[in-house]
C-alpha positions as CSV (number, residue, x, y, z in Angstrom):
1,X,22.3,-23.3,-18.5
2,X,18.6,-23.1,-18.4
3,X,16.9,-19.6,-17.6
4,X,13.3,-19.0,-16.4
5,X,12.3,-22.9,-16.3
6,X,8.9,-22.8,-15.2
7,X,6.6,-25.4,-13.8
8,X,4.6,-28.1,-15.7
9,X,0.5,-26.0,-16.7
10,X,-0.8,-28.5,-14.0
11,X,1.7,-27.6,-11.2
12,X,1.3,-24.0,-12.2
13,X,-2.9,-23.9,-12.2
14,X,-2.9,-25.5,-9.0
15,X,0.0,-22.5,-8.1
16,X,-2.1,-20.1,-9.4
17,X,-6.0,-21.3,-7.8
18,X,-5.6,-19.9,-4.2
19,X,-4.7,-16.3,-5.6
20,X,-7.2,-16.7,-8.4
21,X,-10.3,-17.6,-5.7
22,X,-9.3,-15.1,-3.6
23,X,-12.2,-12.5,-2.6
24,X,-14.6,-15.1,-4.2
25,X,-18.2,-14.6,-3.4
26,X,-20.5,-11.7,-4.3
27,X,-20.9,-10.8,-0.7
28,X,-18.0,-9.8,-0.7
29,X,-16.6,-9.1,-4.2
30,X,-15.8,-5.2,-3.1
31,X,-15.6,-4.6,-7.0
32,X,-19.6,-5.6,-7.7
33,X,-20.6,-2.3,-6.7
34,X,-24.4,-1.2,-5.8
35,X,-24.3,2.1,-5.6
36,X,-22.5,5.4,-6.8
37,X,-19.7,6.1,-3.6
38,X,-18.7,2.6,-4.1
39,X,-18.6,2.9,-7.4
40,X,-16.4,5.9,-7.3
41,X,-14.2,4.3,-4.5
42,X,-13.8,1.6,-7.2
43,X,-12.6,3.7,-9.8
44,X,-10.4,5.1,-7.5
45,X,-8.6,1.5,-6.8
46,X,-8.9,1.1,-10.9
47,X,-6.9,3.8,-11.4
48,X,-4.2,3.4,-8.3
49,X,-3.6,0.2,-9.9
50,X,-3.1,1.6,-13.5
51,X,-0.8,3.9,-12.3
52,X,1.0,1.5,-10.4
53,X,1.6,-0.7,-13.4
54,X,3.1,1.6,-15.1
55,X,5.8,1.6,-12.8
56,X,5.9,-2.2,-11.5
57,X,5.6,-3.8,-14.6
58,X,8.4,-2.1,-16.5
59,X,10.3,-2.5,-13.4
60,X,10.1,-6.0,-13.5
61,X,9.9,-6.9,-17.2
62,X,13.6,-5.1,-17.0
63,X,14.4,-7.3,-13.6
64,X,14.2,-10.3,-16.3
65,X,15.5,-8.3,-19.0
66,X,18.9,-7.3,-17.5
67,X,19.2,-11.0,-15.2
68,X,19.4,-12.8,-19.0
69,X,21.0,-9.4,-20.9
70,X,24.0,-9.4,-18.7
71,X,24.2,-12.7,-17.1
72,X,27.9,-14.1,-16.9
73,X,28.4,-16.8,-19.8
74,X,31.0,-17.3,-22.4
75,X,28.5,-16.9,-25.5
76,X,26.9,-13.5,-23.7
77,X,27.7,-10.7,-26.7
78,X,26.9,-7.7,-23.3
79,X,29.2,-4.8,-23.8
80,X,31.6,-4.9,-20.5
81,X,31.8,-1.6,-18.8
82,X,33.2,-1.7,-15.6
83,X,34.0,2.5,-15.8
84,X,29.9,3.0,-16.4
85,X,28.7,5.4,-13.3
86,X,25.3,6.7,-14.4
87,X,23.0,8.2,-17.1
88,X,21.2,11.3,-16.7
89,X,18.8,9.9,-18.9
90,X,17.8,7.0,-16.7
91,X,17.8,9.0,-13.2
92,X,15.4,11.4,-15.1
93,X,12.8,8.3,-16.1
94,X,13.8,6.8,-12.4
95,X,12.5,10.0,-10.0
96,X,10.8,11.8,-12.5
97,X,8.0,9.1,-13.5
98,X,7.1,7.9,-9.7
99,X,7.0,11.9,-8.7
100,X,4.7,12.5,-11.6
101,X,2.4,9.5,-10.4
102,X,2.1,10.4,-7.2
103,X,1.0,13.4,-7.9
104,X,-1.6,12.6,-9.8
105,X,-2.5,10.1,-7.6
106,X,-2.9,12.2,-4.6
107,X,-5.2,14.6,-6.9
108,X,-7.6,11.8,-7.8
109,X,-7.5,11.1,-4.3
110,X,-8.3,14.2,-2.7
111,X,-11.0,14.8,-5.3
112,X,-12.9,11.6,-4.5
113,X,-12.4,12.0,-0.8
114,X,-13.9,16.0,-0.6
115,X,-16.6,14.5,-3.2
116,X,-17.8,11.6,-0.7
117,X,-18.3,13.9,2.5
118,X,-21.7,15.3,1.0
119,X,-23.9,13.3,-1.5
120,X,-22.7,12.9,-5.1
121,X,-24.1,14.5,-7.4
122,X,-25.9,11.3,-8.9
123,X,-27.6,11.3,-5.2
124,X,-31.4,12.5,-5.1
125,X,-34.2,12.6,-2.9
126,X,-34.6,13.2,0.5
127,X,-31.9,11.8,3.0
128,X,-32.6,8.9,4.9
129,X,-31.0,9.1,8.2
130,X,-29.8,6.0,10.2
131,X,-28.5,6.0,13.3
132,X,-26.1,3.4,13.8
133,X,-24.3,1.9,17.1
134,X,-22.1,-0.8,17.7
135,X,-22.1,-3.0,20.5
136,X,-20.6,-6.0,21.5
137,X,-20.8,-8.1,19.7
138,X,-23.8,-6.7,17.5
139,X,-24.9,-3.7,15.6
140,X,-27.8,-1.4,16.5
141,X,-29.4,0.6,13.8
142,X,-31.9,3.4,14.6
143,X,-34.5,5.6,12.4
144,X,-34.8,8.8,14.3
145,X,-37.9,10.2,11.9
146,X,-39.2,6.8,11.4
147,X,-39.3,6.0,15.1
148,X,-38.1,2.4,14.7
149,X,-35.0,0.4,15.6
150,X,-33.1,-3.2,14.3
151,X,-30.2,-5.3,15.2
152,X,-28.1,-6.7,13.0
153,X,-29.7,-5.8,10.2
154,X,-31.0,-2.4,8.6
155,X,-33.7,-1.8,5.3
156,X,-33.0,1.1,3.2
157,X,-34.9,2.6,0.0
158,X,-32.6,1.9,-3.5
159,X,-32.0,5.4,-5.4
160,X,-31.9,7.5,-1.9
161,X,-29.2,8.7,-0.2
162,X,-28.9,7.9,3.5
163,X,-27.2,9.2,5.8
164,X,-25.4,7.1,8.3
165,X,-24.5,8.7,11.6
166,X,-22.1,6.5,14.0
167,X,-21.5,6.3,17.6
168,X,-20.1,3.0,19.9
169,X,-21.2,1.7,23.3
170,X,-18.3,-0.6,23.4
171,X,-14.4,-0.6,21.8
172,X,-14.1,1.2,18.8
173,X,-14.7,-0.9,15.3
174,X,-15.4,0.2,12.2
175,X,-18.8,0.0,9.9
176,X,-18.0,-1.2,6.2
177,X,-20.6,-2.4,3.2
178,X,-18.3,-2.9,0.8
179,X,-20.6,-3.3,-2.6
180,X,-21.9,0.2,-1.2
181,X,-19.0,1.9,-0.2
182,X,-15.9,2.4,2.2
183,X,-15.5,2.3,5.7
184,X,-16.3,4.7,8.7
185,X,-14.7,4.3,12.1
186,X,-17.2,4.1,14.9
187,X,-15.7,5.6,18.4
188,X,-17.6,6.0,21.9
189,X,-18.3,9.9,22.3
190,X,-18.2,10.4,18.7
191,X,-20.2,11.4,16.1
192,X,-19.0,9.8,12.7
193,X,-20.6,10.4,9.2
194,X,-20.7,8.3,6.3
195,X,-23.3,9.0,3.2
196,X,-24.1,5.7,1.4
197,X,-27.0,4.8,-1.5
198,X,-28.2,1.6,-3.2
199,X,-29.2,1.7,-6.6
200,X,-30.8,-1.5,-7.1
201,X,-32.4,-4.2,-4.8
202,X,-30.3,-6.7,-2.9
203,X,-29.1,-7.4,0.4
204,X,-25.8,-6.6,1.1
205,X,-23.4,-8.0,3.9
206,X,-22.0,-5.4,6.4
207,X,-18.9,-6.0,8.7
208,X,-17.4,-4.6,11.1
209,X,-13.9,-4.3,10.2
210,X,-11.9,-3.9,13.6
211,X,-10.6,-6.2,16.0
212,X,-12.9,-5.9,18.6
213,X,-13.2,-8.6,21.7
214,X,-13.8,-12.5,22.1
215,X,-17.0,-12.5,19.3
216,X,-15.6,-10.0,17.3
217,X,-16.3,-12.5,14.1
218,X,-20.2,-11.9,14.9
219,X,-20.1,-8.2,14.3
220,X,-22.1,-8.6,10.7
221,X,-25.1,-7.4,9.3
222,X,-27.2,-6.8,6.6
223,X,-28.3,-4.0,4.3
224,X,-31.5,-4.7,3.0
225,X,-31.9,-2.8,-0.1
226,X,-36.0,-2.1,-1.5
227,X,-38.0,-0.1,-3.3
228,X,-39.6,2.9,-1.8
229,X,-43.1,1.4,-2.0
230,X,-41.4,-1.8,0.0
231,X,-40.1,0.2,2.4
232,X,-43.0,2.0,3.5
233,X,-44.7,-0.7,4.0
234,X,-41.7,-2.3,6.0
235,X,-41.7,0.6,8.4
236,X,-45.3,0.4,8.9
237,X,-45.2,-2.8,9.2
238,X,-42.5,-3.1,11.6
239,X,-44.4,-0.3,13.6
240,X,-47.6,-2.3,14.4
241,X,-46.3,-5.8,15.1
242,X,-42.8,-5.7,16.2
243,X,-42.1,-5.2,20.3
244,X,-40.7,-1.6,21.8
245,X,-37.2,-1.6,23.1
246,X,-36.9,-0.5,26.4
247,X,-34.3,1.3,28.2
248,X,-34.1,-2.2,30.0
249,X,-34.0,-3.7,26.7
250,X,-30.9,-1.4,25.7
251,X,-28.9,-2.1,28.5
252,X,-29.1,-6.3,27.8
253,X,-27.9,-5.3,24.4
254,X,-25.2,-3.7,25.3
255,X,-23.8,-6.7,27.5
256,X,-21.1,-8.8,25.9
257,X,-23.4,-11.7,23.5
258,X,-24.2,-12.8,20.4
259,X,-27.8,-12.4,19.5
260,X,-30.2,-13.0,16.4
261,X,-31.4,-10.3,14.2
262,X,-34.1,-7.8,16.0
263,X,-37.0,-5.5,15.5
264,X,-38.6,-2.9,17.7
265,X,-41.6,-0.2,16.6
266,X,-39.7,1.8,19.3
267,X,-37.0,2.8,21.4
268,X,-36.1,5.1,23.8
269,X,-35.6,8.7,23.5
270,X,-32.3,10.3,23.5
271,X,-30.7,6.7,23.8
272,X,-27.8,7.9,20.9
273,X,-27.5,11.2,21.9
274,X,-26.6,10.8,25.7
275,X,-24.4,7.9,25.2
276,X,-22.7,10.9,23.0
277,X,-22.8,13.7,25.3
278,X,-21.7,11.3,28.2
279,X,-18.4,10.3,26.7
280,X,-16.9,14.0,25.0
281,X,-19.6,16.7,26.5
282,X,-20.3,19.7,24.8
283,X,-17.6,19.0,22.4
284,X,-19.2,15.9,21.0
285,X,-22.4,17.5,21.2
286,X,-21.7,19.7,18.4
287,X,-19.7,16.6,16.4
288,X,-23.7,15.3,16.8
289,X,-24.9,19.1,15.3
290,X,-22.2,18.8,12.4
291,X,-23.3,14.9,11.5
292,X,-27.0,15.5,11.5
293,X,-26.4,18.9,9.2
């Protein structure tokens, strides 16, 4: 009787390639992080997964151990014991090292959660503050201070924090950069908050991560990541040569299509806020105080 007969290398490489090019691609590597809540969301997934090895591999390193230790054969020197019932010993190791894991788990955990709802403390410089929307089946990204507006895409200084604030004028999705950080739902009548930062140059993909209608597969975008300088000059750039975005001009984006990437010097006022206040009243409107704090 053969145990464990495992599969020629070849047979086993071609086994092991799906698993192994799984996630491939630096867009959306989530562990090729570009900025300090991603990177602490990463070490956060670093050490769930230590912890959880130290209970799933012994488990099944003794899964193999016991299957050959004890397996029924004539040559098999196993003590028989059919009066064994338990060992206080083992139900100690069993309950006591999963309880302990957990807890430390859920400390780490709800440490770096309290420490992402303001900036970190490697965060510095003024706040940047974007106002984002989602649409169907498009993103649209507005600069209150700045006076400017994008689709589908958004440019942001590296080694600033800014400060997303996020409403929907269509189903609820989510907003999600992962080489900057995690995930923020995006509801109509809410005000959501999510504090990001770049700390190098790059453009990096955005997604929004709920199903969301027919096109829902459209709903991408990109961060634009630049130097201060570069992003100046992009603002004032964008402010003398790019169209204004009407109120007519908001309505057609918020029709179910696909369109291109966008730029406007302008849009109108109170756009973000009203499409707030319209869905949750006064209750929503101090959601808006609390996000722009």
């Amino acid at each position: 009787m053969k145990f464990l007969r495992f599969p020629p290398p070849g047979k086993m490489a071609l086994i092991l390639i799906p698993f192994l090019l799984t996630g491939c691609g630096e867009r959306y590597f989530l562990f090729n992080t570009a900025g300090p809540v991603a990177e602490i969301e990463r070490n956060l997934i670093y050490t769930t997964f230590v912890l959880t090895a130290i209970v799933v591999i012994p488990v099944i390193a003794l899964m193999f151990y016991i299957i050959r230790r004890f397996r029924d054969t004539p040559d098999n020197p196993a003590p028989y014991r059919p009066e064994w019932a338990q060992s206080h010993r083992l139900e100690f190791v069993v309950w006591g090292v999963p309880i302990l894991i957990i807890c430390v788990l859920g400390v780490v955990t709800v440490r770096d959660t309290f420490r992402l709802v303001r900036p970190t403390t490697s965060m510095s410089g003024t706040p940047l503050t974007i106002q984002v929307t989602s649409l169907d089946w498009k993103w649209l990204f507005q600069y209150p201070d700045q006076k400017i507006a994008t689709v589908n895409y958004c440019e942001i200084p590296t080694n600033r924090p800014v400060r997303f604030i996020l409403t929907s004028d269509a189903p609820m999705n989510s907003f999600w950069v992962p080489q900057l950080g995690g995930q923020e739902y995006t509801m109509p009548g809410m005000a959501m908050r999510l504090w990001l930062q770049a700390d190098k140059p790059g453009s990096y993909f955005g997604s929004g991560a709920n199903f969301s209608g027919r096109e829902f597969a459209h709903m991408k975008f990109n961060v634009i990541a630049k130097s201060e300088n570069d992003f100046q000059q992009w603002i004032q750039q964008t402010k003398s040569t790019a169209p204004a975005l009407t109120k007519a001009g908001y309505q057609k984006l918020t029709q179910q299509n696909v369109v291109d990437k966008q730029t406007f010097s302008s849009f109108p006022s109170g756009v973000f806020e009203q499409n707030i206040k319209s869905e949750g009243g006064m209750y929503m409107k101090h959601e808006l105080k609390e996000a722009t704090d």
